[in-house]
N, C-alpha and C positions, 0 to 999 in steps of 0.2 A: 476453418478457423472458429475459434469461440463465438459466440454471442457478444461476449463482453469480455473485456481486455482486464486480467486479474493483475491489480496493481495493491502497494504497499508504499509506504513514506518510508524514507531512503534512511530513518534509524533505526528504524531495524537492523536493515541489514548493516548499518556501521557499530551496532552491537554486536550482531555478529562476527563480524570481519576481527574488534576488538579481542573477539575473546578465542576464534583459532587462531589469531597471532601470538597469545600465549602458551599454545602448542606445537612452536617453533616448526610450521609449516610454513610452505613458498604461497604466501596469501596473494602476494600480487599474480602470479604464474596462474594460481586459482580463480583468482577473478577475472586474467583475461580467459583462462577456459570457458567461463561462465560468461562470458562479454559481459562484462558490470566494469563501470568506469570509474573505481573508488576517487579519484581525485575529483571527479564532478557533482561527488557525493555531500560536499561540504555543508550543504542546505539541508538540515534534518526532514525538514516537511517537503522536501521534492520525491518524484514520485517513480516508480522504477517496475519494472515486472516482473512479478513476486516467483514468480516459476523457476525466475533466473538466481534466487536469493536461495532455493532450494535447493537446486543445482549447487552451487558453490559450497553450502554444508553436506551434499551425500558426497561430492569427491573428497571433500576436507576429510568426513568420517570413513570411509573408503580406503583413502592414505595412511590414517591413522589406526586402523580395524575397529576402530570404535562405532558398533549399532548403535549404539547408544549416545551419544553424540549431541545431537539434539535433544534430549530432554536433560542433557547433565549438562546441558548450555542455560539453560533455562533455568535448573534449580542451583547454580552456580552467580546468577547474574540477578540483581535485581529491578523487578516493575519499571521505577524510574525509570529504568538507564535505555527503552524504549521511547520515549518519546513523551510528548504531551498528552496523548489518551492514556496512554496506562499508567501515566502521573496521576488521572484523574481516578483513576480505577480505586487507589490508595485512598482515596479522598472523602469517601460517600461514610455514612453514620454509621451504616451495616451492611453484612454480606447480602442481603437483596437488593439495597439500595446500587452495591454494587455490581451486578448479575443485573440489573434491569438498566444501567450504562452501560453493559456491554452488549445484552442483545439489543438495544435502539438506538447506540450509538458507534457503535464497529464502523459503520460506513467512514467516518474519521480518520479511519488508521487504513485499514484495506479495503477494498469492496467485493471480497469472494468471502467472506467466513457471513454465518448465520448458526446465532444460535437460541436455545428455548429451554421451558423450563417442564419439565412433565413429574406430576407427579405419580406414585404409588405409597402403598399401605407401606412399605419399607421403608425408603427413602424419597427424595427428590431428584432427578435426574438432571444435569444440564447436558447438554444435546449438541449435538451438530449435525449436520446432514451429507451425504456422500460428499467426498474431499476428492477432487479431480486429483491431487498429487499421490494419495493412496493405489490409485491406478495405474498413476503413472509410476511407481515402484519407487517413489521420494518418501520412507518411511520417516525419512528423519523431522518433514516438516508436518505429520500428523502426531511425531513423540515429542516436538517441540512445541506445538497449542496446546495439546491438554498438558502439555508441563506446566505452561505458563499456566495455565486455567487453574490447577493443582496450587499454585506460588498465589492467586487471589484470594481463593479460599483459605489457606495456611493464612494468609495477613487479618483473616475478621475469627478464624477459629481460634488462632493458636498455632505457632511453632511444635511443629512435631506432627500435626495431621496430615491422616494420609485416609487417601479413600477405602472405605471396604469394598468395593466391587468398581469395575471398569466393563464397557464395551468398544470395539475396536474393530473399526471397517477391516483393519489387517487380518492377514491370515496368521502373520506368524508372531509379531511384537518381539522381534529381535531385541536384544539388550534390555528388558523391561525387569530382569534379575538385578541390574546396575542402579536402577531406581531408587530413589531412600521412598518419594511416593507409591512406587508401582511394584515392589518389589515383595509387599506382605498382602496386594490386592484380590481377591476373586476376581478374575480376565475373562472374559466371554471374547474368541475372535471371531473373528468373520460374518460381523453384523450388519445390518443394514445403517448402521450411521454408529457414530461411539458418543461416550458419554461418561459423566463423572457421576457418583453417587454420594449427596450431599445428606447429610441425619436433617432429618425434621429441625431437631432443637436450633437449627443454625439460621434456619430460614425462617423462626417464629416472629420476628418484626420485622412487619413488612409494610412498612411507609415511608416513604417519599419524600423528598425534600427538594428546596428550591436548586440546591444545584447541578439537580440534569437540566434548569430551564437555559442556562446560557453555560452549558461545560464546556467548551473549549473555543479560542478563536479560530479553529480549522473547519473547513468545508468541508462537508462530502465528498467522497470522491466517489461520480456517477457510474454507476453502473453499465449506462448507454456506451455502447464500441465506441460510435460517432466521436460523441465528449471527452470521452477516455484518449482518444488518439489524439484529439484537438489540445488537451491537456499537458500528454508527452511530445508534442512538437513545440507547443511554446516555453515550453521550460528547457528546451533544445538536447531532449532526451536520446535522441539518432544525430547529434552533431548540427552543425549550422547550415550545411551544404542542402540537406535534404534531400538525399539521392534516391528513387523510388526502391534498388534493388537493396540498397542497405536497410534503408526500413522495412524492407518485405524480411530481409535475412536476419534480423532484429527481431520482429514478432515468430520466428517459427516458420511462416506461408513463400507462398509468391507474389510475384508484384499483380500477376492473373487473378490470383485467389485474394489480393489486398482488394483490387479495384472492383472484381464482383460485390463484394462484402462492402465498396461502400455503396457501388448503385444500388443492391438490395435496400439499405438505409437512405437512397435520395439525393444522393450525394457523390461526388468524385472527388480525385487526388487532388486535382489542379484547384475544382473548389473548396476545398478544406485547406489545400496551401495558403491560398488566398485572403479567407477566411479569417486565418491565424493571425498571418503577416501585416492585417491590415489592423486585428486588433494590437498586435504589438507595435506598429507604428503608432495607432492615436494614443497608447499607454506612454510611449515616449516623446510625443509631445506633450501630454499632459504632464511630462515629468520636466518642460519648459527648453527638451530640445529641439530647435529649430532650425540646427544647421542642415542643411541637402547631407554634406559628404558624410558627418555623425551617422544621420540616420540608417542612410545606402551602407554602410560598414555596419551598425548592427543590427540590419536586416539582413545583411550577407550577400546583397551589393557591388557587385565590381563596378558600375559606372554607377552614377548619379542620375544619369538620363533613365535608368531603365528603371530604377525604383520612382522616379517621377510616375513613369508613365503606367508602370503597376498599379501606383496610390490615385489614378485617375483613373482607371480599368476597375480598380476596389468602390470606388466612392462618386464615381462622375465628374468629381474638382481636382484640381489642383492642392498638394499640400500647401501652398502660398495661402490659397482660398478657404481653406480646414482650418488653418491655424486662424486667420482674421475671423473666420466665424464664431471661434471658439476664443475669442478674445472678446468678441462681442459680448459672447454669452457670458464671459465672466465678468465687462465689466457690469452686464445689466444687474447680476447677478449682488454685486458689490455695491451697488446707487440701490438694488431694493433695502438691502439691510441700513 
């Protein structure tokens, strides 16, 4: 298994989904190939496993013979229609300001991309580092980043620009002729990381402004497996039930290869269940539900006795005795002010 669990916020992929449905493909037929649950996708900033988003675009373009696919998704679709990061992306005073929000704030949107700025006597390079999907023969999700990357710079250069020279982990860059960016480029394949090639003049002011100090109200999403996992169960990304071998057939592994992975990290299934359940119980009390059978039903619950006795296995008390405590606390809380 990975190190770290490569996730994305779930608008992406409902831009995507948007825009092979205008290719009058079977999207839903593709999505379950790809186990992606578009109807529990409703929540832009929920969180999904971005391998599986890839997935669904290489069969989409597969279906349709289109290589190209992915990046004429991209120069087809605009920034906004991504999410709140790359709303932000549109937002900065100039193209460094904006390059310097995406390599220190990407964590926001996925937690697998990294990128950098290198320069030389020619140009400036923005960069990214070996892309596990390139490997994995998912061309379409390394011609859909640097599209998108292509579609940030086009927004501070100018409509109409396109790079003079490209590198590209790929060997081949299938459909990179279909490109209105990539299609008059000098291409280097089979590089150690790929990269765009930005002019000097574009990157000559280069200051900073207050709005990377609070640019989005989105979190990180941790890189840590632990947190990552702890993240996709409470947002109830493998369903409510939580059945070990679904969520092992969900990530890719086994339920052997789950449970190694998390004693290495310090940890097990039962305690990360645990964990979860308990912080989503006190999240719904503090949302002022205090019925037993509420709660037992959306912790997923069959009796009430057993999620009692869970929330006293989690905490040492009684939910009866959590909830007056925290009644306590609020009202001292309330006489201080």
């Amino acid at each position: 298994m990975p190190i770290r669990l490569h996730l994305i916020r779930a608008s992406h992929l409902n831009t995507v989904v948007q825009y092979v449905r205008t290719l009058s493909l079977p999207v839903e037929a593709l999505l379950e190939k790809a186990e992606l649950d578009h109807v529990a996708l409703d929540d832009s900033n929920q969180l999904i496993l971005e391998t599986k988003v890839w997935h669904f675009l290489e069969m989409a373009a597969e279906m349709k013979k289109m290589p190209h696919l992915g990046g004429l998704l991209a120069e087809d679709s605009h920034l906004s229609e991504y999410g709140a990061f790359t709303k932000q992306l549109l937002e900065a005073d100039n193209l460094y300001q904006a390059l310097h929000f995406l390599i220190h704030k990407i964590g926001l949107h996925n937690n697998n991309s990294l990128f950098w700025l290198k320069e030389s006597e020619q140009c400036v390079w923005i960069c990214r580092p070996h892309y596990p999907y390139v490997k994995d023969k998912l061309w379409q999700a390394e011609q859909h980043v640097l599209s998108l990357l292509c579609k940030v710079i086009e927004h501070y250069a100018g409509h109409g620009w396109q790079p003079k020279k490209i590198k590209l982990q790929d060997e081949a860059g299938l459909g990179l002729e279909h490109s209105r960016f990539f299609s008059h480029s000098e291409v280097e394949l089979g590089q150690r990381y790929s990269a765009i090639a930005i002019e000097h003049e574009l990157l000559e002011e280069r200051q900073l402004c207050k709005v990377f100090s609070n640019a989005t109200p989105l979190d990180c999403i941790p890189d840590c497996f632990v947190q990552s996992f702890k993240l996709l169960l409470k947002q109830n990304y493998f369903g409510q039930g939580w059945l070990a071998e679904n969520i092992a057939n969900s990530l890719g592994t086994s339920v052997r290869t789950l449970k190694r992975k998390l004693h290495e990290q310090g940890t097990s299934l039962r305690k990360v269940f645990d964990e979860v359940r308990f912080q989503q119980a006190c999240e719904l009390i503090d949302q002022d539900i205090y019925d037993y059978q509420a709660l037992a039903e959306k912790l997923s619950y069959t009796h009430v006795n057993n999620f009692v006795r869970a929330f006293k296995r989690w905490s040492g008390i009684t939910p009866r005795e959590y909830m007056r405590l925290r009644d306590q606390q609020l009202l001292k809380k309330s006489s201080a002010w």
